[in-house]
C-alpha positions as CSV (number, residue, x, y, z in Angstrom):
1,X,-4.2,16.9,32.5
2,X,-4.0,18.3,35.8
3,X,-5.1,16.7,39.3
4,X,-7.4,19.7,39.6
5,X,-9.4,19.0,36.2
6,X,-7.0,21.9,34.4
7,X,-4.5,21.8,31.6
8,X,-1.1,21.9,32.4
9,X,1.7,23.4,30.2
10,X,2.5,22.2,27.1
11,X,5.4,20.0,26.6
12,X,7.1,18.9,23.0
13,X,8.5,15.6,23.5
14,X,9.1,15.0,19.7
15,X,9.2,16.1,16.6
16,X,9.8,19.5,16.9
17,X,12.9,19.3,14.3
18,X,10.6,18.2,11.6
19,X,13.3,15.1,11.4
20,X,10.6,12.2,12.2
21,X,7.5,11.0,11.8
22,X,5.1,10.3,15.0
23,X,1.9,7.8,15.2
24,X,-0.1,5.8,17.1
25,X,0.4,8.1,21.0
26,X,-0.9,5.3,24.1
27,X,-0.5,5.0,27.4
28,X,0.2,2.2,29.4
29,X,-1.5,0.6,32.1
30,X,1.2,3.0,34.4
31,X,0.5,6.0,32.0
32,X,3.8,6.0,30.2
33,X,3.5,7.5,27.0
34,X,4.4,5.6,24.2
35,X,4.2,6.2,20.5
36,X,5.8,5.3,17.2
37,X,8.4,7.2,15.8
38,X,10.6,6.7,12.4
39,X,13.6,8.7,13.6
40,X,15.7,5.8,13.3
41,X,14.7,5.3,9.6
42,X,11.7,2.7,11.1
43,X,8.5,3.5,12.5
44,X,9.2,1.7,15.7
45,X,7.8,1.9,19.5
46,X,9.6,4.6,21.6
47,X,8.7,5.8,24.8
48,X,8.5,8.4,27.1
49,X,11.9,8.6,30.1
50,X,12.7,12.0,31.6
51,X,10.7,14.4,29.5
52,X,11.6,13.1,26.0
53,X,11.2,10.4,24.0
54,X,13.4,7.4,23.9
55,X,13.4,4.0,21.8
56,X,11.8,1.2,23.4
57,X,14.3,-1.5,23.6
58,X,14.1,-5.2,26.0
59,X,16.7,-7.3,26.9
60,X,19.1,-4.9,27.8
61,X,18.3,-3.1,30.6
62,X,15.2,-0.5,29.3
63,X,15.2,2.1,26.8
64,X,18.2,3.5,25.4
65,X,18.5,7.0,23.5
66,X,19.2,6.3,19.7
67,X,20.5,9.2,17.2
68,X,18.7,10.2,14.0
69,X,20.4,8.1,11.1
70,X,19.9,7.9,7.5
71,X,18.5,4.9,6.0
72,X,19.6,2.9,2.7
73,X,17.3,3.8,-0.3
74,X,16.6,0.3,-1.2
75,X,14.2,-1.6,0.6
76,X,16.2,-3.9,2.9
77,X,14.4,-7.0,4.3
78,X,14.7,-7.7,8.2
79,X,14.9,-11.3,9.5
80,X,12.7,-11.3,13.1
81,X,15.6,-9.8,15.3
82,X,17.1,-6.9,12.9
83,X,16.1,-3.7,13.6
84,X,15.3,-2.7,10.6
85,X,11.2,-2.9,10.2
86,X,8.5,-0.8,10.3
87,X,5.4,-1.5,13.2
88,X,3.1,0.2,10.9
89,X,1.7,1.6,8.2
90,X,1.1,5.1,7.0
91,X,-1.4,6.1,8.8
92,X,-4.6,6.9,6.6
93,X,-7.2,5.9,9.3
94,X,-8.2,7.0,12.5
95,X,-7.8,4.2,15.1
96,X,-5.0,2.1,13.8
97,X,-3.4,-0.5,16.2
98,X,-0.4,-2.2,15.2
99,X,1.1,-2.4,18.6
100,X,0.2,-2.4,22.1
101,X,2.5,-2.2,25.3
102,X,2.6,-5.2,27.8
103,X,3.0,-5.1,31.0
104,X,6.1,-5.6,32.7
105,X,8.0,-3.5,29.4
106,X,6.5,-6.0,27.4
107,X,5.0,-5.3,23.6
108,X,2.5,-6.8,21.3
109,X,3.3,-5.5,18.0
110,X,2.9,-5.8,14.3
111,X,6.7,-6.5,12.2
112,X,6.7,-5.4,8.6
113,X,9.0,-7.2,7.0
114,X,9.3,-7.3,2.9
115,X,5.6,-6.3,2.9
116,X,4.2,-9.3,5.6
117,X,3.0,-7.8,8.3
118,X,4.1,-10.4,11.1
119,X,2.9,-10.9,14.9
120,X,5.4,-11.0,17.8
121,X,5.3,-10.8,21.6
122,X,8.7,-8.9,22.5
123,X,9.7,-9.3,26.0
124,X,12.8,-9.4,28.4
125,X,13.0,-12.9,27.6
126,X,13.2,-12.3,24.0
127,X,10.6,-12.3,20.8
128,X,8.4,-14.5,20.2
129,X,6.0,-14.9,16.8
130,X,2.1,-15.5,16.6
131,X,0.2,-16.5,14.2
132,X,3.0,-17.7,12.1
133,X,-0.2,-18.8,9.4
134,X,-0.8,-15.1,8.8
135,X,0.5,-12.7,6.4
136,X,-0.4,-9.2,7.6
137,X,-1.8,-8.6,11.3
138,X,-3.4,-5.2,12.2
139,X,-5.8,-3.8,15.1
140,X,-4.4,-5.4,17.9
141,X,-5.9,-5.8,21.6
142,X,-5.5,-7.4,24.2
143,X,-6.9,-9.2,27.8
144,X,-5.4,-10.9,30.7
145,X,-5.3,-14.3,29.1
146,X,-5.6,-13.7,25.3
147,X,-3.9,-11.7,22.6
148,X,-6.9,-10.6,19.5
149,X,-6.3,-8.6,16.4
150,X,-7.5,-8.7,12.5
151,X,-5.4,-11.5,9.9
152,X,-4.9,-11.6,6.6
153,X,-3.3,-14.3,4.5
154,X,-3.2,-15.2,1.3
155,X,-6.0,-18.2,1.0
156,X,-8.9,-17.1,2.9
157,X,-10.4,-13.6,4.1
158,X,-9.5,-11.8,7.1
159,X,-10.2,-13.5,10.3
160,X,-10.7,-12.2,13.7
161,X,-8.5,-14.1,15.5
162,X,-7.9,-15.0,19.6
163,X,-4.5,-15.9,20.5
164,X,-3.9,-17.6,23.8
165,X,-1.0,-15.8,26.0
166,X,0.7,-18.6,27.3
167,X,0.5,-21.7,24.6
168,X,0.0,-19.3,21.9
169,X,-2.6,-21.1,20.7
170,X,-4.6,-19.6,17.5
171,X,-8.3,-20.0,17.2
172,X,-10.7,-17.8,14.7
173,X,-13.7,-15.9,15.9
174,X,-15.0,-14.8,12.8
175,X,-14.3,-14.8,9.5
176,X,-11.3,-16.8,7.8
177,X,-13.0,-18.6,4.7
178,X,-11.6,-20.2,2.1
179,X,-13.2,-19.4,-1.1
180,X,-10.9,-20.9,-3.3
181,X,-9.0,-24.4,-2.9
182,X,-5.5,-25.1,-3.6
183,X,-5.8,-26.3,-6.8
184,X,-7.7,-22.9,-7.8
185,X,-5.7,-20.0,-5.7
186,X,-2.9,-18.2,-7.0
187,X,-0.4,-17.5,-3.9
188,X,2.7,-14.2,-4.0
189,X,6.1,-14.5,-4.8
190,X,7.5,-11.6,-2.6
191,X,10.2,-10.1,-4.9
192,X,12.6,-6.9,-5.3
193,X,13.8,-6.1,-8.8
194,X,16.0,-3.5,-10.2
195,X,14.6,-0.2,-11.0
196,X,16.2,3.9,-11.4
197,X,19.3,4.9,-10.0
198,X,20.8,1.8,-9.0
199,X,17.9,1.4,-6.3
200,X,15.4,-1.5,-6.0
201,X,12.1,-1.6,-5.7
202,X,9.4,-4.1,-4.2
203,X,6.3,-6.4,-5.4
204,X,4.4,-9.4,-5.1
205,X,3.8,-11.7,-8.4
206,X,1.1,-14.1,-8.8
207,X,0.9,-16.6,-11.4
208,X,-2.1,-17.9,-12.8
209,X,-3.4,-20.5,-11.5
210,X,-6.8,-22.8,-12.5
211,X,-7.1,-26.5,-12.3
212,X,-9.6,-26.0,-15.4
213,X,-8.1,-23.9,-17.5
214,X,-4.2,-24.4,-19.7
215,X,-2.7,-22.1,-21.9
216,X,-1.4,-22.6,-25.2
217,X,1.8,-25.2,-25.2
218,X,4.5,-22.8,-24.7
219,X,2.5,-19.9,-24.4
220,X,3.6,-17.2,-21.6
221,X,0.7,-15.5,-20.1
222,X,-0.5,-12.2,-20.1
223,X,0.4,-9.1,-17.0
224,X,-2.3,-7.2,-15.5
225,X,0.2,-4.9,-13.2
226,X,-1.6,-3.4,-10.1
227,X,-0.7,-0.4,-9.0
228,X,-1.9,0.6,-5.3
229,X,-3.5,4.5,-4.3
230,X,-2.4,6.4,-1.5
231,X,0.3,6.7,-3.0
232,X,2.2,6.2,0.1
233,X,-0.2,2.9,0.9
234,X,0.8,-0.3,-0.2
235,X,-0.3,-3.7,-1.1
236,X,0.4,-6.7,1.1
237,X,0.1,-10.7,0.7
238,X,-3.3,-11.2,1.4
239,X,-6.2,-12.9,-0.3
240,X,-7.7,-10.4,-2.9
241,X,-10.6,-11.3,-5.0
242,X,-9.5,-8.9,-7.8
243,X,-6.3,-10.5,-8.3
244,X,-7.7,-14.1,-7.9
245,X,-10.3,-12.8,-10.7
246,X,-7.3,-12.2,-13.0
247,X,-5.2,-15.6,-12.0
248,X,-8.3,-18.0,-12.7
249,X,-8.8,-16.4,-16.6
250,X,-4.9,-17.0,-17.4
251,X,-3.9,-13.7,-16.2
252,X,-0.4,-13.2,-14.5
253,X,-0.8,-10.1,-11.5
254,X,2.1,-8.3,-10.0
255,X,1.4,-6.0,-7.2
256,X,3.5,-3.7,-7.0
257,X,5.1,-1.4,-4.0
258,X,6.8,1.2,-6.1
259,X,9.2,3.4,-4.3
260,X,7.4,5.6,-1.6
261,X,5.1,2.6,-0.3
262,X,4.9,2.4,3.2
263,X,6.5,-1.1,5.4
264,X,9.8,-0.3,3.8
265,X,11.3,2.2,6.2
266,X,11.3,6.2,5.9
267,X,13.8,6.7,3.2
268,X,11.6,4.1,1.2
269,X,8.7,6.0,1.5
270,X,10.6,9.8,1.2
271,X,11.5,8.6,-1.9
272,X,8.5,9.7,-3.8
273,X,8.9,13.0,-2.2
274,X,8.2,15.6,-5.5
275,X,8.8,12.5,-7.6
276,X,4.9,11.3,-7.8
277,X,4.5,10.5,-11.7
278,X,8.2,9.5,-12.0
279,X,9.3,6.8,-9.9
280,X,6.3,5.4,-9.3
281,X,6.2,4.7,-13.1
282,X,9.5,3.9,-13.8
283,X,8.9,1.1,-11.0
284,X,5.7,-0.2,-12.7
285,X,7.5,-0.4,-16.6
286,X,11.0,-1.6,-14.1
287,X,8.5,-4.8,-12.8
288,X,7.6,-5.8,-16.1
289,X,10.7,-5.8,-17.7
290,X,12.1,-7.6,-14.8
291,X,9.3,-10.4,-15.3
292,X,9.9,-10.3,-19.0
293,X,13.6,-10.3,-18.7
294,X,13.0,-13.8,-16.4
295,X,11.0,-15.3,-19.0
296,X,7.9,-15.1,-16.8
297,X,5.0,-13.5,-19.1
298,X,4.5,-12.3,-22.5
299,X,6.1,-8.9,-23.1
300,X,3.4,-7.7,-25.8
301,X,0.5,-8.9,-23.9
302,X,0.5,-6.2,-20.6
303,X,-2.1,-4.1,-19.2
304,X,-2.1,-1.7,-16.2
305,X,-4.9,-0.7,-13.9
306,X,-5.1,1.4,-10.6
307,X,-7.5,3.1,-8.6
308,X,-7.7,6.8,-7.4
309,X,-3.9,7.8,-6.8
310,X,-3.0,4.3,-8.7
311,X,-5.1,5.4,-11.5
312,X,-3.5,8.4,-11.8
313,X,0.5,6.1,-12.0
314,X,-1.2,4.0,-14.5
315,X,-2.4,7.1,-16.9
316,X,1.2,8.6,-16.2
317,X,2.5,5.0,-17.5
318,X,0.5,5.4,-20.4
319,X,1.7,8.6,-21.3
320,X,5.2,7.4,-20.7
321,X,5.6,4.1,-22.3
322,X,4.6,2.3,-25.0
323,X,5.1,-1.0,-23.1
324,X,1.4,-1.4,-22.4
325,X,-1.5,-3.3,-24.7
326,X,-3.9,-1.2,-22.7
327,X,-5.1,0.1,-19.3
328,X,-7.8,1.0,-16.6
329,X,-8.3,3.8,-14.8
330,X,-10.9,3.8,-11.7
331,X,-11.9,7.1,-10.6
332,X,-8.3,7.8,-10.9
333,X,-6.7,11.2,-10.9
334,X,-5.6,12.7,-14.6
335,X,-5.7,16.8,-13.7
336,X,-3.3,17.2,-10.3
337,X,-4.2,20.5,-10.1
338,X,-8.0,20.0,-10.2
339,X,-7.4,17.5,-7.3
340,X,-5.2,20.0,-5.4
341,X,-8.2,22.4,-5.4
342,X,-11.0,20.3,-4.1
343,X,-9.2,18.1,-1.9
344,X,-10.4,17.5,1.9
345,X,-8.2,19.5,4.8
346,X,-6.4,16.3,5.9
347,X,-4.8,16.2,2.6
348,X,-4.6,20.2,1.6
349,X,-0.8,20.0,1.5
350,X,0.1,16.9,0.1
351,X,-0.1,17.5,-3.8
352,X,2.8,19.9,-2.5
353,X,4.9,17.0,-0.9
354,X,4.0,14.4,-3.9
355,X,4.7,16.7,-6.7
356,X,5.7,20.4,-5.5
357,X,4.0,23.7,-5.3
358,X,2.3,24.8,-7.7
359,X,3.5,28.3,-7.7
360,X,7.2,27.7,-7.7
361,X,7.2,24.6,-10.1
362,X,4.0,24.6,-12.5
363,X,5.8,22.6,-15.3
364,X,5.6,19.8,-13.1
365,X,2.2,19.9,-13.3
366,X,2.0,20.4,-16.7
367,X,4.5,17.9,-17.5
368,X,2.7,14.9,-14.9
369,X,-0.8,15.8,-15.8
370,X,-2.4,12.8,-18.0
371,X,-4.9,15.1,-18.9
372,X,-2.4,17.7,-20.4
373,X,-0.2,14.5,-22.1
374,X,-3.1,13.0,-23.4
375,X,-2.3,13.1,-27.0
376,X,0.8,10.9,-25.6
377,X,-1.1,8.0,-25.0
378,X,-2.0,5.6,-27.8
379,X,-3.0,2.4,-26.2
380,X,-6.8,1.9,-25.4
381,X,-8.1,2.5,-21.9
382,X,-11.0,2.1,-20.3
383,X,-12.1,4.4,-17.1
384,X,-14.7,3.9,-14.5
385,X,-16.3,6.7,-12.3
386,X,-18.4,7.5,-9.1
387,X,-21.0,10.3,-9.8
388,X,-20.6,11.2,-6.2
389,X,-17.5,11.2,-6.3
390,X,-16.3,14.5,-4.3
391,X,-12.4,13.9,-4.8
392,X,-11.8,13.0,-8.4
393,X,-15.1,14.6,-9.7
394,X,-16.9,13.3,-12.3
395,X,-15.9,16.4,-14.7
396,X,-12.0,15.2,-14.3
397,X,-12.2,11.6,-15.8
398,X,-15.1,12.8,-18.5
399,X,-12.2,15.6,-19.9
400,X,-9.9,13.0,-20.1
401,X,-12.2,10.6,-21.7
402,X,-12.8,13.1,-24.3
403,X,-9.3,14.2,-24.9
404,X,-8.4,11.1,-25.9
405,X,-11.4,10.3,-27.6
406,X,-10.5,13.7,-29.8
407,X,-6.7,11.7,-30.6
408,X,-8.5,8.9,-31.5
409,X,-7.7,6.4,-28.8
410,X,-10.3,3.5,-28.5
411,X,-11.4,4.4,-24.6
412,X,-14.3,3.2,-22.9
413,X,-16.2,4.7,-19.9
414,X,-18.9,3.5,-17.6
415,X,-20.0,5.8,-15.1
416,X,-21.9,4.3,-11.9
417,X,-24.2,7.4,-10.4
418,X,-24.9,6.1,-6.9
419,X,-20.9,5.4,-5.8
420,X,-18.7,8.1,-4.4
421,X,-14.5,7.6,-4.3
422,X,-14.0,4.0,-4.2
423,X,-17.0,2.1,-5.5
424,X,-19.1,-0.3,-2.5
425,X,-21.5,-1.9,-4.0
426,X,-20.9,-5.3,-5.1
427,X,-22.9,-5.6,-8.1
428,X,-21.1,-2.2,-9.7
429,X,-17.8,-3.8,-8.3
430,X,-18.7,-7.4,-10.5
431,X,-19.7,-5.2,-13.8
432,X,-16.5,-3.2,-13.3
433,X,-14.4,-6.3,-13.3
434,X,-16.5,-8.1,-15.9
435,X,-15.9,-5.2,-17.8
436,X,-12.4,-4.6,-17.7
437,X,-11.9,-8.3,-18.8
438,X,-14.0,-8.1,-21.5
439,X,-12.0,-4.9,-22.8
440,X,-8.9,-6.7,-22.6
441,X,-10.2,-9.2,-24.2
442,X,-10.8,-8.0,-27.2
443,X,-7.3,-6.2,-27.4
444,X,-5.8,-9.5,-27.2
């Protein structure tokens, strides 16, 4: 904006080639423009030098220019001074911070590296990591004398945490309790296994663990697989009530970042481009086989569950395979198209991306549509639905619910009136749980 309280002309620093992916625009405290950008194959910090956008580099004189290269398929873990991590998410919420620029060319950022989210200070006198304690770091801020930002780990809930800039001292300002003890908490093993065209695919497994309870001598424990909405979110290694719920009954849980999560780097994420249904499910039935193949759980005793887009990959799974005892679906998508014609504005176009248009490739619908497979599905399910719920209405999961019903399948449903798309309250949140045990249960 101008001196005079007008507009200037408008300039295109980036992005006009449709080649990257831009997030998170700040100024610094001299009103340089940064922002992130994922034309190197990372969303990364790049900022603004003679009218265009160039990657933010330190230690070697300022900011270089850096060519548009393609990326391995694979995820590809980075060690603390690679260049290969993302600074951020996707970004599904206003107001994310996972970086914040320094002065003296200095940053404050967030390092995703095989799905931790790690805190460094990058300077010209190299990088140096905070909160080494913390698994996942987000909403970053900053004061003359203190670094402060949101932590996760994988033993106690998110803390607000105050970091001091010179000792890099840690100290919590709110939250970080420890609901579980050691003896009780089931911690994730980070791993990649083998899935579709020679590519691999990412995940977190967590064992059970409960000082009280023991398994049958020899016995390998059940798999409740979890698989995350978005779809291009992700799940990271922090504590999660939901999976500790599973771990303390003799559950096994793996979490699982199926190709097009986002932490991994573009090409990891582009993946799913037009492939929603496919690869996301061949990674979920690829992460159980991997665990079965390493003798880690009980092959005939599996279950998936997912919520909203994660929903929808676990009905696809059950329409694909028969590898699964059972399944849950929470307010999860089973009629593509029906979403595709309510959905908000911020997300109008991206049924297009995930599975194509409509107009020029309706057997894709047909063909990934749970509701239109359902007499494909044998093993029992249960759903659970908002009666408010604006983006997966009501009418959706009911169809569903009586499709299979009409094959025969043993489903469940429990609808909850008051809760919209992604249940709040805590008491429908405990009955949904408590509910989704029981069912399994009584498969097993």
């Amino acid at each position: 904006r101008m001196v005079d309280g007008h507009w200037g002309h408008v300039r295109c620093l980036a992005g006009a080639d449709g080649r990257e992916s831009l997030q998170q625009p700040r100024f610094d405290e001299n009103g340089m423009l940064f922002c992130l950008s994922d034309q190197n194959g990372w969303w990364q910090p790049w900022r603004e030098r003679g009218g265009r956008l160039v990657v933010h580099e330190l230690g070697d004189g300022g900011a270089q220019s850096a060519p548009y290269e393609s990326r391995p398929e694979s995820p590809v873990g980075c060690a603390p001074h690679t260049k290969d991590f993302d600074c951020a998410p996707a970004p599904w919420q206003l107001g994310t911070i996972s970086y914040q620029p320094l002065a003296g060319s200095g940053l404050l950022l967030t390092r995703m590296r095989d799905g931790f989210g790690l805190l460094f200070e990058q300077g010209a006198h190299g990088l140096r990591q905070l909160a080494a304690d913390y698994s996942r770091c987000r909403q970053l801020a900053v004061d003359d004398r203190s670094f402060y930002c949101i932590a996760g780990s994988a033993d106690r809930t998110a803390s607000v945490l105050k970091i001091d800039r010179d000792s890099g001292e840690t100290s919590v300002l709110a939250g970080g309790e420890q609901p579980l003890p050691d003896t009780q908490l089931s911690r994730p093993q980070s791993l990649y296994f083998p899935t579709g065209q020679g590519e691999s695919a990412h995940a977190y497994l967590y064992l059970p663990n409960n000082a009280e309870y023991c398994g049958m001598p020899g016995e390998l424990p059940p798999l409740v697989v979890f698989v995350h909405g978005g779809p291009t979110s992700a799940c990271y290694p922090v504590f999660d009530p939901r999976i500790q719920f599973w771990t303390q009954r003799g559950f096994a849980v793996v979490d699982v970042n199926y190709r097009g999560s986002s932490g991994f780097g573009r090409a990891y994420r582009h993946r799913l481009r037009e492939q929603w249904g496919v690869l996301d499910v061949e990674d979920a039935c690829q992460a159980v086989h991997a665990l079965a193949v390493g003798g880690q759980i009980d092959p005939s005793r599996v279950f998936i569950r997912g919520s909203s887009a994660g929903g929808y990959t676990a009905l696809c799974a059950l329409v694909a395979s028969d590898l699964f005892r059972g399944g849950a679906s929470l307010y999860g998508v089973s009629d593509p198209l029906a979403l595709r014609r309510v959905t908000h504005k911020f997300e109008a176009d991206y049924l297009d991306w995930l599975i194509g248009d409509p107009q020029k490739n309706p057997e894709r619908y047909d063909k990934r549509a749970p509701l239109r497979n359902a007499e494909r599905i044998t093993a029992p399910v249960i759903f659970f639905q908002g009666g408010q719920d604006a983006v997966v209405l009501p009418e959706q999961t009911e169809s569903m619910v009586a499709q299979l019903r009409t094959g025969g399948v043993e489903v469940a449903y429990r609808l909850y009136p008051q809760e919209r798309h992604g249940f709040r309250d805590a008491a429908n949140l405990a009955d949904a749980l408590e509910r989704e045990w029981r069912f399994y249960q009584r498969l097993l």
